[in-house]
Structure formats: structure tokens, C-alpha cells
N, C-alpha and C positions, 0 to 999 in steps of 0.2 A: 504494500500500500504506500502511496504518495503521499510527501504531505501536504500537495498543495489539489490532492483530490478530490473533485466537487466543489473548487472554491472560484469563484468568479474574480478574476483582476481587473484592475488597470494598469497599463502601461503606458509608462512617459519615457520615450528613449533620450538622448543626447545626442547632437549631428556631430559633436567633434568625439563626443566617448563611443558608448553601444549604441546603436541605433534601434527605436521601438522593434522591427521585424525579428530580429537577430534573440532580444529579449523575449516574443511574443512565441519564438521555434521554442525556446527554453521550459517555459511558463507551459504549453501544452503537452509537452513532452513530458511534465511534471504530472499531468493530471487536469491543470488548469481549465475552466471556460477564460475565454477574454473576451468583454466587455469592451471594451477600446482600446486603442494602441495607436498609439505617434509618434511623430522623431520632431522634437522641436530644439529651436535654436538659441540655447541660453547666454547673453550677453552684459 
């Protein structure tokens, strides 16, 4: 069992760190649902 099994996320990626898709493979592969997921640009 996962432990992120049956849990709904959000994801907020980073353009210069992780980017949301890369985080969002992660996070399902866990078990995850995702609810949202973006790559925004923190300045």
C-alpha cells in the first residue's frame, strides 16, 4: 500500500526547479488522484 493512496493532490511545479508534469508522473505512481497540476514561474 501507498501512502499517498486515494489521496487527491495539488501540484504546483517550479519552471526553473521540477516542473508540475514530472511531479504529477510521481504523485500517480504513488497512488495519487490529481486535482490540478502547473508549472508556474516564481520571481
Amino acid at each position: 500500500m501507498s501512502l499517498l493512496n486515494g489521496s487527491k493532490v495539488i501540484i504546483i511545479g517550479d519552471r526553473d526547479g521540477i516542473p508540475g508534469p514530472a511531479i504529477e508522473e510521481c504523485a500517480k505512481a504513488a497512488g495519487a488522484e490529481v486535482v490540478f497540476s502547473s508549472t508556474e514561474c516564481f520571481v
